[in-house]
ZAVEX-617040 format. One record per residue: x, z, y of N, C-alpha, C, CB in turn; residue in three letters. Coordinates in steps of 0.05 Angstrom, whole numbers. Glycine has a CB too. Layout:
residues N
> n.x	n.z	n.y	ca.x	ca.z	ca.y	c.x	c.z	c.y	cb.x	cb.z	cb.y	code
> X	Z	Y	X	Z	Y	X	Z	Y	X	Z	Y	ALA
...
end
This chain:
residues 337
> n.x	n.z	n.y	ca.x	ca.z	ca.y	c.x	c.z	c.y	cb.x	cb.z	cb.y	code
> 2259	751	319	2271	727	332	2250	704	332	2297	719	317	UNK
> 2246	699	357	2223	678	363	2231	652	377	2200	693	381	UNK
> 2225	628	363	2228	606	386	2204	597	396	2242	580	376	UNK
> 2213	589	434	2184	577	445	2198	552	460	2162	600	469	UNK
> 2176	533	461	2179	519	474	2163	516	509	2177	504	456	UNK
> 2179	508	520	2167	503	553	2163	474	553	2190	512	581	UNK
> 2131	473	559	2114	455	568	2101	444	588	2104	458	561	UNK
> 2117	434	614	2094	436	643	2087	405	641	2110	447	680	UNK
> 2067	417	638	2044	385	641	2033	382	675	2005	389	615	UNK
> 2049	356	678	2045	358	704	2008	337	711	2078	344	720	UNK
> 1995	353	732	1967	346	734	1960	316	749	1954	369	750	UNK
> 1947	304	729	1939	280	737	1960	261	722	1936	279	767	UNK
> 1982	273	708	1999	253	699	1995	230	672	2020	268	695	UNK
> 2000	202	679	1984	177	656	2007	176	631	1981	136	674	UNK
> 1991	166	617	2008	169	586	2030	134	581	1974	171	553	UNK
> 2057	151	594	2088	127	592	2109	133	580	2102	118	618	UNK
> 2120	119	571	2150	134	548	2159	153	548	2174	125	548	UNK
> 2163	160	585	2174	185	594	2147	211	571	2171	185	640	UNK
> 2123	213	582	2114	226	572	2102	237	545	2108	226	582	UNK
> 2107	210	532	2108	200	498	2134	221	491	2119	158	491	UNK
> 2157	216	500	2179	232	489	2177	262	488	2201	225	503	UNK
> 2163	271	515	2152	304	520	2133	315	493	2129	304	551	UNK
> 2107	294	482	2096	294	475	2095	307	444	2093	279	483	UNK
> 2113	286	431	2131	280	413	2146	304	409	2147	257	420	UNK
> 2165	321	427	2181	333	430	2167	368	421	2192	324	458	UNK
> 2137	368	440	2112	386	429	2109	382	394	2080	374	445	UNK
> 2098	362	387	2095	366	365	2116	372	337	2082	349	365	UNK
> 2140	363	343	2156	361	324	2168	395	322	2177	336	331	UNK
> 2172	400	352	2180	429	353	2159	450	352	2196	436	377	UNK
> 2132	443	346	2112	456	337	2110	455	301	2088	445	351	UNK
> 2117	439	296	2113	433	267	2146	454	253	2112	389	261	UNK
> 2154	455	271	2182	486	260	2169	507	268	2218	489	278	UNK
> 2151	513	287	2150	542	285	2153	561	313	2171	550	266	UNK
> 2163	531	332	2157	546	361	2135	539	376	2178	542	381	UNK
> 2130	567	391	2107	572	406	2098	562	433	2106	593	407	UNK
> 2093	550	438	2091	533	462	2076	557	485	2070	500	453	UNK
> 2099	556	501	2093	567	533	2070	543	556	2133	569	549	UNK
> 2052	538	552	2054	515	571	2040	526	607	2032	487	554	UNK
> 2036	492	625	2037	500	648	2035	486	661	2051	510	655	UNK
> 2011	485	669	1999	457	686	2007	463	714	1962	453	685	UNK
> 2012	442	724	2032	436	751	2028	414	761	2061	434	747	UNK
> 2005	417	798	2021	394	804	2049	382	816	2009	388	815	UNK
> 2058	351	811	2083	347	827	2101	349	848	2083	336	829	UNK
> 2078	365	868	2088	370	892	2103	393	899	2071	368	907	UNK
> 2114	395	913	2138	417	916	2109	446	912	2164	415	958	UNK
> 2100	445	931	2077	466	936	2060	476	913	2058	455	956	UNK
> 2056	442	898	2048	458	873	2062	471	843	2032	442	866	UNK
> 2085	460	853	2109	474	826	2117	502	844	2148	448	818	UNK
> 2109	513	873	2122	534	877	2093	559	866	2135	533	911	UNK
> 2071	542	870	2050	563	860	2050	567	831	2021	555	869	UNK
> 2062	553	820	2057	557	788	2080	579	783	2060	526	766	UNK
> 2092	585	807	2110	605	787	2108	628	780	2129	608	792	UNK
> 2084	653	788	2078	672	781	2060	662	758	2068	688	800	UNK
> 2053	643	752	2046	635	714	2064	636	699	2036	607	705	UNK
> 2084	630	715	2105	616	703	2129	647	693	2118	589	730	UNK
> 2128	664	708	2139	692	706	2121	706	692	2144	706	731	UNK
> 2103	700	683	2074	716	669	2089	711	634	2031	691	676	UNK
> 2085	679	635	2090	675	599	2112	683	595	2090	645	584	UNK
> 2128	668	614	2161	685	609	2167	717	600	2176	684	637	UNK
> 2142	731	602	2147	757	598	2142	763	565	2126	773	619	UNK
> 2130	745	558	2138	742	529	2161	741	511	2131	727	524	UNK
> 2183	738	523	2208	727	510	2236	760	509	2219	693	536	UNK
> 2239	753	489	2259	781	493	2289	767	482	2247	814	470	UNK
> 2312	794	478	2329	781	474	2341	770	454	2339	789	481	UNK
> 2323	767	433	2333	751	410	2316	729	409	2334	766	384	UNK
> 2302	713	429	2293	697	428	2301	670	433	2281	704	436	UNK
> 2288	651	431	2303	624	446	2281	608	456	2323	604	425	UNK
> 2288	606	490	2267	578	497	2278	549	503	2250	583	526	UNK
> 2274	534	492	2275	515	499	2255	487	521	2280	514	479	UNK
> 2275	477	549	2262	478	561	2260	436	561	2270	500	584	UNK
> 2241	428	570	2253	391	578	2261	390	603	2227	364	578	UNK
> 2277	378	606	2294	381	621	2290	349	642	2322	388	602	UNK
> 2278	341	662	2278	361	690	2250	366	690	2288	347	722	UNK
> 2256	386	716	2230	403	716	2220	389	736	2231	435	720	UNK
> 2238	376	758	2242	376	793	2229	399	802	2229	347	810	UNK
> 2239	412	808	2236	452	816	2256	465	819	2225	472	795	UNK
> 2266	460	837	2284	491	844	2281	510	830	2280	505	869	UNK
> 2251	515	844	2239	550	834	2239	551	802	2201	558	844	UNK
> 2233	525	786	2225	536	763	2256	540	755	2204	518	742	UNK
> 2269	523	762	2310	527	749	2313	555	756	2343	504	772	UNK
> 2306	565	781	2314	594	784	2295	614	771	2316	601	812	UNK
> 2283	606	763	2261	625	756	2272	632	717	2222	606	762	UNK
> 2278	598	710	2283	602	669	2306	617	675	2291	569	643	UNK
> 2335	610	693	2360	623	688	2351	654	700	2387	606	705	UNK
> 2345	663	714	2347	689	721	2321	703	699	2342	693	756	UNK
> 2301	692	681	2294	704	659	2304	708	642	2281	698	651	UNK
> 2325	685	633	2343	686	612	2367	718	622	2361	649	610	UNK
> 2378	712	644	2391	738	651	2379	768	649	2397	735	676	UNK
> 2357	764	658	2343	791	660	2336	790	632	2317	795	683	UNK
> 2319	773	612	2305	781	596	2327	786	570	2281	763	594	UNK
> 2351	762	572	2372	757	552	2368	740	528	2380	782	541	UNK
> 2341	728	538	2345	708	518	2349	678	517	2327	711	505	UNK
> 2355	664	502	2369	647	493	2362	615	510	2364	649	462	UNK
> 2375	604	523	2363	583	549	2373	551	548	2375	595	582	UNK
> 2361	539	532	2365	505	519	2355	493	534	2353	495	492	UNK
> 2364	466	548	2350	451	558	2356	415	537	2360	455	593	UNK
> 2334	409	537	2333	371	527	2333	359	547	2308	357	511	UNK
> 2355	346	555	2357	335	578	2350	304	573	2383	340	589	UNK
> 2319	295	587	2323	270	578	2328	251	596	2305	263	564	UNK
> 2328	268	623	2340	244	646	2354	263	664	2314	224	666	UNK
> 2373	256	672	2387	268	699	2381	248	722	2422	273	696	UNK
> 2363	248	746	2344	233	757	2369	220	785	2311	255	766	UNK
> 2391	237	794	2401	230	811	2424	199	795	2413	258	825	UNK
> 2421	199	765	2432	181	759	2419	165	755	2445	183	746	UNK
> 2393	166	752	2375	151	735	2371	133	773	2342	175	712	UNK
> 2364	138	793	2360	126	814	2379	120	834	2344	137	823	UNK
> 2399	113	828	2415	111	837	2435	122	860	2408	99	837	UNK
> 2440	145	858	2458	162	871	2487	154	858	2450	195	868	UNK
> 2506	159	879	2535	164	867	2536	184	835	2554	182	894	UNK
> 2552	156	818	2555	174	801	2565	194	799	2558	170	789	UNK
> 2592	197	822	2617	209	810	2603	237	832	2657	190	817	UNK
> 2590	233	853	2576	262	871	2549	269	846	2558	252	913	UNK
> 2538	249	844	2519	246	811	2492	262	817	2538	265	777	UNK
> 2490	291	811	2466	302	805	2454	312	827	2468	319	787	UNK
> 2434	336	835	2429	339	862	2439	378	841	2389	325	883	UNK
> 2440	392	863	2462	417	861	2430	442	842	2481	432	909	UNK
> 2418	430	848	2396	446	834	2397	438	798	2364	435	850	UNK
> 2398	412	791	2411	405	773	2428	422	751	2424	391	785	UNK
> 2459	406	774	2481	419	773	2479	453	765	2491	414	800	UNK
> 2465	475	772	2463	495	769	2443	499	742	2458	504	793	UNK
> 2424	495	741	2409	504	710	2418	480	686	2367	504	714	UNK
> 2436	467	693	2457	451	680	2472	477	667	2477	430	702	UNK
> 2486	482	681	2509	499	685	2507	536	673	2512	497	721	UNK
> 2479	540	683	2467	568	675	2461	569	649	2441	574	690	UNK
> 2452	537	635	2441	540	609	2456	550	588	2433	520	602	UNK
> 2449	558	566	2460	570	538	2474	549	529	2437	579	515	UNK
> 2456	525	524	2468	502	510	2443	476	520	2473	508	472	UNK
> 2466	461	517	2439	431	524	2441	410	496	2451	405	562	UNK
> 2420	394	502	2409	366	485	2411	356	500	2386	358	474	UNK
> 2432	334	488	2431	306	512	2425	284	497	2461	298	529	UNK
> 2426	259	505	2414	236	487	2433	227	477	2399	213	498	UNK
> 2457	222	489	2486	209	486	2510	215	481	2492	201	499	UNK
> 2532	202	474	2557	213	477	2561	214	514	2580	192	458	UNK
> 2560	195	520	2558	185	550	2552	205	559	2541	162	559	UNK
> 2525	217	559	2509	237	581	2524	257	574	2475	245	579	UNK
> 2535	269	558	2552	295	544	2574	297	567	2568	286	508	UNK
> 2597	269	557	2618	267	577	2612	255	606	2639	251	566	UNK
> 2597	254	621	2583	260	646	2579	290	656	2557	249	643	UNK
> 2565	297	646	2561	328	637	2582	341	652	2565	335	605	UNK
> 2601	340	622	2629	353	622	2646	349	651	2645	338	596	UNK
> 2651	328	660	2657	315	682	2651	330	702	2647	292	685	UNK
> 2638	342	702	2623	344	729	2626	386	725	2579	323	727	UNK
> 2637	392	705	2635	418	700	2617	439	682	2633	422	718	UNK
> 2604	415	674	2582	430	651	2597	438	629	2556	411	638	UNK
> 2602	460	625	2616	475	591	2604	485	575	2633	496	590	UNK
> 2578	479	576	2564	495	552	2557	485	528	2542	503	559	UNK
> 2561	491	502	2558	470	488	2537	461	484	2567	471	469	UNK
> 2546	426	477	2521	412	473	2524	388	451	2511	400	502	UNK
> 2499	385	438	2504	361	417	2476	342	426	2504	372	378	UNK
> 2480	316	410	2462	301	425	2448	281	395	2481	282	456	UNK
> 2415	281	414	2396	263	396	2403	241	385	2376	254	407	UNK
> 2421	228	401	2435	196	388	2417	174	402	2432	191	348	UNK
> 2393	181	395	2365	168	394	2343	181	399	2360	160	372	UNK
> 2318	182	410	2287	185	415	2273	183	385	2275	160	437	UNK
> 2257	207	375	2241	198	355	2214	184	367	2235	221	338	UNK
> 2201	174	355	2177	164	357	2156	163	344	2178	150	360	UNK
> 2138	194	350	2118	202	326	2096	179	329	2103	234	329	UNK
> 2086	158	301	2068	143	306	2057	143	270	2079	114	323	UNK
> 2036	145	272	2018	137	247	2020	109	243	1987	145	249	UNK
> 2027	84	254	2030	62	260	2042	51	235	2043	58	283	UNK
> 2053	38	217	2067	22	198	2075	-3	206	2053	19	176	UNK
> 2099	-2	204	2114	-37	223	2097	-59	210	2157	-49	214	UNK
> 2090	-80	228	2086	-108	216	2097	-114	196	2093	-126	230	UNK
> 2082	-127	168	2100	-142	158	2125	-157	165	2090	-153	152	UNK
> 2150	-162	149	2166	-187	162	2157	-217	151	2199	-183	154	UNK
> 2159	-229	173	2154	-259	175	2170	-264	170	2148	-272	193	UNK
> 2179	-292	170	2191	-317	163	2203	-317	198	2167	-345	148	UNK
> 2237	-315	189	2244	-313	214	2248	-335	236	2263	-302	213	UNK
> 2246	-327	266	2244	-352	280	2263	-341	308	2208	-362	287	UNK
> 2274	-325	310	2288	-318	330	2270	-317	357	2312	-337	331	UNK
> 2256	-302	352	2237	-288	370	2241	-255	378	2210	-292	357	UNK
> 2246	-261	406	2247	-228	408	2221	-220	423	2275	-215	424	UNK
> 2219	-179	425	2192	-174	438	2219	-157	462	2160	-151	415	UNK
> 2199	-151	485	2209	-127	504	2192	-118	526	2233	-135	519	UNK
> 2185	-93	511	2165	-72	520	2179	-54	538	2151	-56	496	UNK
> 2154	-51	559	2166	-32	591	2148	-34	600	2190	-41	614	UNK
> 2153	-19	634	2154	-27	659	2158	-55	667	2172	-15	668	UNK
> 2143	-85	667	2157	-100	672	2166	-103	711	2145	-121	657	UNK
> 2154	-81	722	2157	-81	751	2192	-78	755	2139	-53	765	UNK
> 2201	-67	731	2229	-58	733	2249	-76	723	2232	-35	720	UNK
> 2235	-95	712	2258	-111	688	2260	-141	709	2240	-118	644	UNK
> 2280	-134	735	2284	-157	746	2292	-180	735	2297	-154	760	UNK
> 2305	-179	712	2319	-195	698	2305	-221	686	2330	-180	681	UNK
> 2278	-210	681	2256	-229	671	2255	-254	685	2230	-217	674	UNK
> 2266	-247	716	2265	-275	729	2286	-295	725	2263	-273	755	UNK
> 2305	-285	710	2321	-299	708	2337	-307	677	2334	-288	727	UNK
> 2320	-302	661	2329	-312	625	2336	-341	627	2299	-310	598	UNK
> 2360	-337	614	2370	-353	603	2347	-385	595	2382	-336	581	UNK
> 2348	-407	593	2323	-434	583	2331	-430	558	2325	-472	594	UNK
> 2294	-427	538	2301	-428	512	2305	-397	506	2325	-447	505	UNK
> 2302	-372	508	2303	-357	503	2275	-341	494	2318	-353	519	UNK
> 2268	-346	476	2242	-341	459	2237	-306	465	2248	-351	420	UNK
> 2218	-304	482	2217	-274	488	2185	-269	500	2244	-266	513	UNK
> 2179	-253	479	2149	-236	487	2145	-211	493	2131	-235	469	UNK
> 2132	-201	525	2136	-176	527	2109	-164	533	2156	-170	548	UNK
> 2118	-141	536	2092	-119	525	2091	-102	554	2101	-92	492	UNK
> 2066	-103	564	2071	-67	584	2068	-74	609	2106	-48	583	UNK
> 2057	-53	636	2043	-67	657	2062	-75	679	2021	-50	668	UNK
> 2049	-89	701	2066	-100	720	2073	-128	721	2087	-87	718	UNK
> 2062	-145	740	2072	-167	743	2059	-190	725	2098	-164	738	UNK
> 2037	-189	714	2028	-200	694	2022	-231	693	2008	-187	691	UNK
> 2017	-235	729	2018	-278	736	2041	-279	735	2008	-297	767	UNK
> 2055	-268	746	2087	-281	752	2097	-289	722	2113	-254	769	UNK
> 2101	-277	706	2114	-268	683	2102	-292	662	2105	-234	675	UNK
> 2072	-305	663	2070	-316	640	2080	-345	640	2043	-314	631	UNK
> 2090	-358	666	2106	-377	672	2137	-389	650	2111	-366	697	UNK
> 2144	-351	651	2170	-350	641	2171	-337	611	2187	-335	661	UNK
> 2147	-321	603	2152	-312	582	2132	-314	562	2160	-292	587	UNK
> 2126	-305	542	2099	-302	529	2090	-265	535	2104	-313	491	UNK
> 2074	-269	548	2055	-249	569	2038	-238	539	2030	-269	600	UNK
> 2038	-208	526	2022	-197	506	2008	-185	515	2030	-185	488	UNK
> 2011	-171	534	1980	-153	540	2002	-125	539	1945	-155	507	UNK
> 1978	-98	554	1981	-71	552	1971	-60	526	1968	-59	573	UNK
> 1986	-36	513	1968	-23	498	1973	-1	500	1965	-29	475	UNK
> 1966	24	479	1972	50	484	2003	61	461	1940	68	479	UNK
> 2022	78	468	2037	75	458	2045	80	431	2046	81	470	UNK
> 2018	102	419	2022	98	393	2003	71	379	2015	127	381	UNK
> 2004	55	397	1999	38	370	2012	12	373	1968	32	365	UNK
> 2024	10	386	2047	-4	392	2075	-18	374	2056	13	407	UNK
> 2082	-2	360	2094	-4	331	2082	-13	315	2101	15	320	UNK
> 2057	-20	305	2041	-38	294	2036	-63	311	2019	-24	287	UNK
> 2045	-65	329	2036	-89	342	2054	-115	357	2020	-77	360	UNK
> 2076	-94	352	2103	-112	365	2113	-142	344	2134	-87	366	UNK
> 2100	-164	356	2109	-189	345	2131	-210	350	2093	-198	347	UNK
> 2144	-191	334	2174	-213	337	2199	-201	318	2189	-212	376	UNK
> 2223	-217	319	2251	-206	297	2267	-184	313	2279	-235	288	UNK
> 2262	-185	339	2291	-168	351	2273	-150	382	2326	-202	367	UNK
> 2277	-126	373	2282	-112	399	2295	-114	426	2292	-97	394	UNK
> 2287	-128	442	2313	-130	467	2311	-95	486	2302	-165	497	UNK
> 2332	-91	483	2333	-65	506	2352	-67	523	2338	-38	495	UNK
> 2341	-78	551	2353	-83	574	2346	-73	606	2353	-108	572	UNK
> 2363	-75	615	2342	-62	635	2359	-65	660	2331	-28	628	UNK
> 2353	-71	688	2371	-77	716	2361	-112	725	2414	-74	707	UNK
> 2381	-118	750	2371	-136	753	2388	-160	739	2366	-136	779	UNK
> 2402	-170	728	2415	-193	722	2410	-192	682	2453	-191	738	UNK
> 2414	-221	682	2406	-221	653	2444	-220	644	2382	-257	641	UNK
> 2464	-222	668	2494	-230	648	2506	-196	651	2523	-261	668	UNK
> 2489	-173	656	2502	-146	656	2481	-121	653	2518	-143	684	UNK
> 2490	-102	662	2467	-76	666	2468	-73	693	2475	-45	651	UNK
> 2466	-94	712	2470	-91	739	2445	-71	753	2470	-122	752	UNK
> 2445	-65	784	2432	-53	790	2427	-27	773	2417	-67	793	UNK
> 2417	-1	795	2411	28	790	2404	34	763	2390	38	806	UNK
> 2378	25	752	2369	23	729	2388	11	709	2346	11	731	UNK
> 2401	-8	717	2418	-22	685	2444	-2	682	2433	-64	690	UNK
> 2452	3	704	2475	21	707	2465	53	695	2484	22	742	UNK
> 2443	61	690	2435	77	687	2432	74	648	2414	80	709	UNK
> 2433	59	636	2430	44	611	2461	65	597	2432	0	615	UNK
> 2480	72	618	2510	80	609	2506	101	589	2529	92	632	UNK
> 2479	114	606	2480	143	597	2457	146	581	2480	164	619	UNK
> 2429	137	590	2407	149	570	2401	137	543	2380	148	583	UNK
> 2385	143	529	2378	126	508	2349	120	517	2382	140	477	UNK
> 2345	89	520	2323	88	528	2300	93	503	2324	63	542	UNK
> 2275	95	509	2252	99	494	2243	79	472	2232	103	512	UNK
> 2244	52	494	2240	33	485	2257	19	453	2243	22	509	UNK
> 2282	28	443	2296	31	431	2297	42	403	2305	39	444	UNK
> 2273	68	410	2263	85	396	2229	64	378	2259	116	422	UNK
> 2223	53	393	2197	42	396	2203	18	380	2186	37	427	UNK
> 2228	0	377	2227	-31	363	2242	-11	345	2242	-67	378	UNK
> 2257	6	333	2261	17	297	2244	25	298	2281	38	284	UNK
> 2220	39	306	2205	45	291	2179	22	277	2198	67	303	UNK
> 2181	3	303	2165	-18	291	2181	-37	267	2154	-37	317	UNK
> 2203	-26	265	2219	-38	232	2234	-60	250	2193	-56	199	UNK
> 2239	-68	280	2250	-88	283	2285	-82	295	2231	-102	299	UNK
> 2299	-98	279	2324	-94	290	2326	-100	326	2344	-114	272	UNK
> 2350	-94	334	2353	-91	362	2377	-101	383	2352	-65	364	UNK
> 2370	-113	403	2402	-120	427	2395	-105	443	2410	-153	444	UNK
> 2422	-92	444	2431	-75	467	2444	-83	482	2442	-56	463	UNK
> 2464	-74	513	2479	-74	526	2497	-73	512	2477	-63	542	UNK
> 2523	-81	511	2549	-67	497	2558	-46	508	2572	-84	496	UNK
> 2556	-41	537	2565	-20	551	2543	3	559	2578	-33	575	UNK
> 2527	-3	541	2500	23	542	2506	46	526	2468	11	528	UNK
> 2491	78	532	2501	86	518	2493	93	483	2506	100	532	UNK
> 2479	76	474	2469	74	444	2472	53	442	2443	80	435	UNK
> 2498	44	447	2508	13	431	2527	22	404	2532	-11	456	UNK
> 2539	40	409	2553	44	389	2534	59	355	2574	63	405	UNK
> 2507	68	375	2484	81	350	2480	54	329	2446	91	367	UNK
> 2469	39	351	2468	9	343	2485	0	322	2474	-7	366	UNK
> 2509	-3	333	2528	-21	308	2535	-4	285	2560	-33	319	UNK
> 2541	26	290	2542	43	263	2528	44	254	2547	63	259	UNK
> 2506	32	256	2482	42	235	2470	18	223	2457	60	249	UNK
> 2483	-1	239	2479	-38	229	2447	-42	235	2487	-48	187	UNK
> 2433	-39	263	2412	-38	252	2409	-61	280	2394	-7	244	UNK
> 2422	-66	296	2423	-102	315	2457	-103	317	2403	-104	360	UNK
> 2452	-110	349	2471	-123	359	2483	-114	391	2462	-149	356	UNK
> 2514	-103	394	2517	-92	420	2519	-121	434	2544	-70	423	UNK
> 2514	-134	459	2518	-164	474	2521	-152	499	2491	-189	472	UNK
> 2535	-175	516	2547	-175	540	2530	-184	564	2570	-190	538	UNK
> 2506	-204	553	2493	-218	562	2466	-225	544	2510	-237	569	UNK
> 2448	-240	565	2421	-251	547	2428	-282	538	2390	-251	568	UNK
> 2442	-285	552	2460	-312	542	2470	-310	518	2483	-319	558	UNK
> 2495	-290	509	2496	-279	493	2479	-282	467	2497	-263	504	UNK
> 2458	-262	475	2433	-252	456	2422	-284	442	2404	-231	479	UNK
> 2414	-307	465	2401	-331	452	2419	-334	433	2396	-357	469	UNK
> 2436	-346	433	2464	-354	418	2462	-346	389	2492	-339	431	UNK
> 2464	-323	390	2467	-306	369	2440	-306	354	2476	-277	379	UNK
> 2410	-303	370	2389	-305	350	2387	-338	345	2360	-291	362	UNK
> 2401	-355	354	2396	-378	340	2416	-386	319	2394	-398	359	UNK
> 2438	-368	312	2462	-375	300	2450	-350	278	2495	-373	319	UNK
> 2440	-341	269	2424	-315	254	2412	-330	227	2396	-299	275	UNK
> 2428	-330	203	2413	-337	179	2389	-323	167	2428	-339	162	UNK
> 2373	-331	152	2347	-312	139	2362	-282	136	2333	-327	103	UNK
> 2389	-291	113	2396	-270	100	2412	-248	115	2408	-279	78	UNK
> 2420	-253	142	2435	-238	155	2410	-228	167	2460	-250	171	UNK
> 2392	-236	172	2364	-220	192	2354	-201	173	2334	-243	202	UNK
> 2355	-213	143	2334	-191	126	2353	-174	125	2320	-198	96	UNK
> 2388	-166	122	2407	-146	112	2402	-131	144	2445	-159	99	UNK
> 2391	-137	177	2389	-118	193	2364	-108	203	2403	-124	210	UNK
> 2347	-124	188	2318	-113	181	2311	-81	167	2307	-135	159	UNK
> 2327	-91	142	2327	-69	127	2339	-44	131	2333	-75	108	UNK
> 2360	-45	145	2362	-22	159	2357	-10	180	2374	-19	160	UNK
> 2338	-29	192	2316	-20	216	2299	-1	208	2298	-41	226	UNK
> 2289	-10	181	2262	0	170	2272	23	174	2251	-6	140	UNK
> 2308	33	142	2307	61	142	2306	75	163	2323	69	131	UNK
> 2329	68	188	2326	92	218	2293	88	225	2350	79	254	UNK
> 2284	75	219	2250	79	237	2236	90	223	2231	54	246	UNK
> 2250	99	198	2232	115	184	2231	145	194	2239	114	155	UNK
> 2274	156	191	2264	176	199	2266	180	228	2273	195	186	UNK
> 2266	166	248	2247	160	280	2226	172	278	2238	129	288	UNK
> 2201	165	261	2173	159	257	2172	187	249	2162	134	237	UNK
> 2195	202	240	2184	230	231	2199	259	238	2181	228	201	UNK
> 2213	245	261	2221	262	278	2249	278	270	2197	279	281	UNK
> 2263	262	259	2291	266	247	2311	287	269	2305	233	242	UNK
> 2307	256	289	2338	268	308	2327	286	313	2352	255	337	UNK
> 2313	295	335	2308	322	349	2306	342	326	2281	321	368	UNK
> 2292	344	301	2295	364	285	2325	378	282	2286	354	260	UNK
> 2341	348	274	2379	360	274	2385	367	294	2404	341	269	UNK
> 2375	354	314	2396	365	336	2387	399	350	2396	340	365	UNK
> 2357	397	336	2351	432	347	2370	453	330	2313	443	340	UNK
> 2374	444	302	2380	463	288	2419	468	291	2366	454	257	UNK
> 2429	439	301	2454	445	310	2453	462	342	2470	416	311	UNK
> 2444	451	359	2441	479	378	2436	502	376	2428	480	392	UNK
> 2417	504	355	2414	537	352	2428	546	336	2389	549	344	UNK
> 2447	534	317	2477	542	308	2498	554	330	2490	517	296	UNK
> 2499	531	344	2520	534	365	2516	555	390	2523	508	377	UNK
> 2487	565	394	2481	587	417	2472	608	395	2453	578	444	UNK
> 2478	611	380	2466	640	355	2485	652	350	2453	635	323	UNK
> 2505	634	349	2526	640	330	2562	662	340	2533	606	322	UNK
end
């Protein structure tokens, strides 16, 4: 009984959260003992259809007491038809980590939701990883029955060690895309906020304190401020727009990135790791960035250091690859068994 993991590294692709999490996902499930299938691919339909006699090659490795686990999307038809009809023919064991379902993530109807290629190696799989409760019951919704348990959260492998804590000042950081974070144009006056990450870099220092790019593992050592903001769409009073609406279901990266830099965190209230958030006391679920000022200016020393400190512990085991370890070993309970 062998576990592998599936790896398609797509060609020419630059190093961003999305592929930090893939990354991450390699090493942690290398450090248990599975064997990495991998598979260079370019993005284009033409070039994910030529990779698939590579792609039927490694697969021939796998028998029926095996298990692959795949990241989940591929954008490939061919490759969705290619893992489920190996798994059939070969009989072994077919996981997917789903870390985005893309027709939600860009705004398609939720309730039509996925595109049917999806929908099907959704559906074909053994069992899935999802990030959320949210993405689970989406899932389900839509007809997915296979069981599934979920990360909660993104680990974030970094050699990095959080900043000391300062002397607090109600300063927050927020690292991204800032091409995406419409909202920037519109914060709240007085809202003490430094962000990290490319896109937009004149516009932005008007309104915010502008840090610079860096690379993502070193990032967690470098994040200067008390509070994580994780937001994302266009309005600062909701999760408006495709992307904020999309906040329901994933756990963003970024999330993963301020626990591990030791800093507590604001979420959406209606996101779906708000509730990770408040059970674990490690920020604050808010309705608004309006909201969020309020609250970091109404924030005593001693109430910042009691959600500090439990930043640290989840970013500890973040930093060392906790969730995904549990959540592999509850899936392969639940498809073994």
């Amino acid at each position: 009984m062998s576990n592998f993991l599936l790896d398609v590294k797509t060609v020419g692709s630059v190093s961003t959260a999305y592929q930090k999490a893939r990354d991450d996902t390699a090493v942690t499930l290398g450090a248990l003992g599975y064997s990495p299938i991998e598979l260079q691919a370019s993005f284009s339909r033409l070039g994910r259809l030529m990779a698939i006699p590579k792609l039927n090659i490694r697969l021939g490795r796998l028998g029926p007491s095996d298990l692959l686990l795949t990241q989940h999307p591929l954008n490939s038809r061919a490759f969705y038809a290619t893992l489920s009809g190996g798994a059939r023919g070969r009989g072994y064991t077919n996981v997917l980590l789903v870390h985005d379902i893309d027709y939600l993530r860009y705004g398609y109807d939720a309730d039509a939701g996925i595109t049917l290629a999806e929908q099907m190696a959704l559906r074909e799989a053994d069992g899935l990883i999802t990030l959320t409760p949210n993405m689970s019951e989406y899932l389900s919704g839509i007809g997915v029955s296979q069981p599934m348990t979920q990360m909660q959260v993104w680990d974030y492998l970094t050699p990095c060690k959080p900043r000391p804590a300062a002397n607090y000042s109600g300063t927050a950081v927020y690292a991204g895309n800032l091409n995406k974070a419409a909202f920037l144009r519109q914060l709240p006056t007085g809202l003490k906020l430094r962000v990290y990450g490319p896109g937009r870099e004149q516009d932005l220092k008007q309104a915010v304190d502008y840090a610079g790019v860096f690379p993502a593992d070193e990032l967690p050592g470098l994040l200067d401020g008390d509070f994580g903001l994780v937001w994302d769409g266009d309005s600062p009073d909701s999760g408006a727009g495709d992307f904020g609406t999309y906040l329901r279901y994933n756990a963003q990266h970024k999330l993963s990135l301020y626990l591990a830099a030791g800093l507590p965190v604001a979420v959406w209230d209606q996101a779906g790791t708000a509730n990770f958030v408040t059970d674990n006391h490690v920020g604050w679920a808010i309705k608004s960035l309006g909201e969020f000022k309020e609250r970091l200016a109404a924030t005593t020393e001693a109430e910042y250091a009691e959600l500090r400190a439990n930043a640290a512990k989840v970013g500890e085991q973040i930093r060392s690859g906790h969730f995904l370890r549990s959540a592999v070993e509850r899936i392969t309970e639940l498809t073994r068994s």
